[in-house]
N, C-alpha and C positions, 0 to 999 in steps of 0.2 A: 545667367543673371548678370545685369552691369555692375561693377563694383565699383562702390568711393571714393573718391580720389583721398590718396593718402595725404591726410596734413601733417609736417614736421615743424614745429616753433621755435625759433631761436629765443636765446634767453632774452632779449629786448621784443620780442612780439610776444610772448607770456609774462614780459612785465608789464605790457603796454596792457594785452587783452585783460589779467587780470583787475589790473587797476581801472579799467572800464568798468567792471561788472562790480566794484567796491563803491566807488565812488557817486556821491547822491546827484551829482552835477552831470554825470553821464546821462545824454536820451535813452530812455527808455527801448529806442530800435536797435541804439549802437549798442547797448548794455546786453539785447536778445544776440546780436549779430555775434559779441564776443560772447557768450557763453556757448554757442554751435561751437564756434573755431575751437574753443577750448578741449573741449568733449570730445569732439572729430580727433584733436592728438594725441588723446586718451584710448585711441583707437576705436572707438565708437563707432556703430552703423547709425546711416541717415535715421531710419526706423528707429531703434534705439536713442537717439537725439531726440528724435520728433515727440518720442509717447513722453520721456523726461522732459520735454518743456511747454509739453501742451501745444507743438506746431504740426505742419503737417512734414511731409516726406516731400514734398517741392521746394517749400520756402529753405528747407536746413539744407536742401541738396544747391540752391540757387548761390547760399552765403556760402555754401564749402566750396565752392567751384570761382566765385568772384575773388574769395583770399588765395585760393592754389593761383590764381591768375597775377592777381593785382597786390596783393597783399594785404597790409591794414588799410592802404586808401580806397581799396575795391568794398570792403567793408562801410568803412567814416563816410564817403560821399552817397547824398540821393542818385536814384535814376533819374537823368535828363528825360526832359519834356518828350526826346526822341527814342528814349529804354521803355520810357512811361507808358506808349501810345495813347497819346494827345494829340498826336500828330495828324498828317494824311492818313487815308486808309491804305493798309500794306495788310500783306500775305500775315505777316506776325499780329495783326490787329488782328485781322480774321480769326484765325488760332485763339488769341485772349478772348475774344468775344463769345466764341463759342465754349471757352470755358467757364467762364462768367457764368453762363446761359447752363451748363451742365451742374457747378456748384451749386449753384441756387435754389434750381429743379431737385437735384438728388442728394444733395449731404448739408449739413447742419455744423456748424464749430461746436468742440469738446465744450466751451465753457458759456454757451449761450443756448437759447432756443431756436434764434434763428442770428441771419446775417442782415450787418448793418452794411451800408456802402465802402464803411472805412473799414472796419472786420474783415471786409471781404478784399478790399486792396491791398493792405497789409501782408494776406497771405499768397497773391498771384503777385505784388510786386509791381502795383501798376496806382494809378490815381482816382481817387475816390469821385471825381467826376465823370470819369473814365466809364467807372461800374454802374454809377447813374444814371448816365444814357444807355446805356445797353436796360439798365430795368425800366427807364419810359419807355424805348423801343420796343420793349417786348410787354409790355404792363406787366411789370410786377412788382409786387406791393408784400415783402415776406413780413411785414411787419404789421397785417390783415390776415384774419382767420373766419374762416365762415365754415359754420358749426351744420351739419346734414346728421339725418336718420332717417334708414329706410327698413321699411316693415318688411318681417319675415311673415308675416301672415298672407299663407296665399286667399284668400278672399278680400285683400285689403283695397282692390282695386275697385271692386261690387260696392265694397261698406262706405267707400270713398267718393263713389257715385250717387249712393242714396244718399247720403251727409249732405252733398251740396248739391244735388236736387232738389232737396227739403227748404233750403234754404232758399235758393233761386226761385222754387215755385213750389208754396205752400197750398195746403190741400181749401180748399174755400172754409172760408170761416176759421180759420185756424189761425193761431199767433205761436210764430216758432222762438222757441229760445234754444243759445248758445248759455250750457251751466258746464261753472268750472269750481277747482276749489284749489285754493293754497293755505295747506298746513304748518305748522309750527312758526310761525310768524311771530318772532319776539316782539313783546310787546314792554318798551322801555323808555323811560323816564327820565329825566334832569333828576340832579340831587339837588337843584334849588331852583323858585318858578325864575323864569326867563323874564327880561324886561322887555317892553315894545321900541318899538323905533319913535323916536321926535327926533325934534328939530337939534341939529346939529349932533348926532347921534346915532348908529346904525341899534339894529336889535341885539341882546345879546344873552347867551346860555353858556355854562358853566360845560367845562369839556370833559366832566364824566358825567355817566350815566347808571343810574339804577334799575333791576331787569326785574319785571313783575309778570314772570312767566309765559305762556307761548298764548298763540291765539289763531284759529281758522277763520279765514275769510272764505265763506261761499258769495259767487259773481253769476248773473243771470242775464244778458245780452238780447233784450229784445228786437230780433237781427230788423226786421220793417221799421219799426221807429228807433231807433236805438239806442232806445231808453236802457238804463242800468239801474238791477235788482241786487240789492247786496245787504248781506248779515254775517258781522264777524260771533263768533262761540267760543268758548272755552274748551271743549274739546273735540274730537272730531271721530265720530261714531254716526252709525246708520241714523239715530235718531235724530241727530244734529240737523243730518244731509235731509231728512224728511219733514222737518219741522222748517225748511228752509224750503222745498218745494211748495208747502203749504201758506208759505208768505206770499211767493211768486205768483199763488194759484189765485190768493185774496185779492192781486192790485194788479189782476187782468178782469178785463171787460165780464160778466159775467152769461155773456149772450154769444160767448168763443168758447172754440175749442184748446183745450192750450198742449201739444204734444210736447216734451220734454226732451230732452235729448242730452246725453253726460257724453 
């Protein structure tokens, strides 16, 4: 296993680093950079660094190796546009790119859901434009989620067929509906009436609200014309759900067949 470079502090680079990490005037990069170097002469592993400050095992291994080198200026100064790659394309762009391309795909930062352009530069050490083109080049958008369910019902593919057969080609004389229903729907209130809009005026409601319990809405989708059938209830039991077919069944044609479908 590689092992850390040992950091040893003299007493002016542990005055310096401490007074970095005290100080409200110190950036917040140089403030993380000396608290690595600090830790590291505490005899600290990278791992050990990384889980105590929330970074990874790259970023504390990059700062321990730039102060073993350079000392506190390897630390204080940014990477040049040319450490950055911003540059031409090179073998080391290659490498970031395809790490880029790996972090994003498969790991997530401790203190986020996902990674930002600058989150994610921060921790390879490179520029947040940088990371930008690599996610237009490859379209990725981590801060997009599209939400899927798929049926463990083996027949789902059959019931999926008849659903939109029915649909596409109704049996003659038939009027197909799409019924659905959403339950517990608060139903809530201003604590005092709202005024309208005029002139020189927009509308305006009072920014709490009063809750006067829940309410079901059943929706009835008459897929040919597509018209909408709707009754909200007070609660939501089979009688509800029946006494709601029975509306839908009154304000169809009376010379149709009307099949239902939930």
């Amino acid at each position: 296993m590689r092992r850390a470079i040992k950091i040893e502090l003299s007493i002016v680079e542990r005055s310096k680093l401490e007074h970095n990490v005290r100080s409200r005037k110190t950036p917040v990069r140089l403030g993380e950079r000396s608290k690595i170097v600090l830790l590291a002469n505490e005899g600290k592993t990278n791992q050990q660094i990384a889980k105590q400050l929330g970074k990874t095992e790259h970023t504390v291994g990059r700062w321990r190796n730039r102060f073993a080198q350079q000392g506190l200026s390897g630390i204080e100064k940014e990477l040049s546009r040319g450490e950055n790659h911003g540059g031409k394309n090179t073998q080391e762009q290659a490498i970031l790119r395809a790490k880029i391309i790996e972090m994003t795909t498969k790991q997530k930062p401790d203190n986020a859901t996902h990674w930002s352009t600058r989150s994610l530069a921060d921790e390879l050490e490179t520029s947040h434009n940088f990371v930008a083109r690599v996610w237009r080049s490859c379209g990725f958008k981590p801060h997009l989620i599209r939400t899927f369910k798929v049926s463990n019902d083996p027949h789902f593919e059959e019931k999926l067929t008849d659903v939109v057969g029915l649909y596409l080609d109704p049996p003659d004389n038939a009027v197909v509906f799409s019924v659905d229903e959403k339950s517990s729907i608060q139903a809530l209130d201003r604590t005092q009436p709202s005024l309208p809009i005029v002139k020189g005026r927009c509308g305006t409601m009072t920014h709490d609200y009063k809750r006067n319990g829940t309410s079901t809405l059943f929706a009835a989708l008459d897929v040919f014309s597509g018209k909408v059938i709707a009754k909200c209830t007070k609660r939501h039991r089979h009688t509800e759900f029946l006494g709601f077919l029975k509306k839908v069944y009154k304000e169809t044609p009376k010379d149709t067949t009307v099949p239902l479908k939930q």
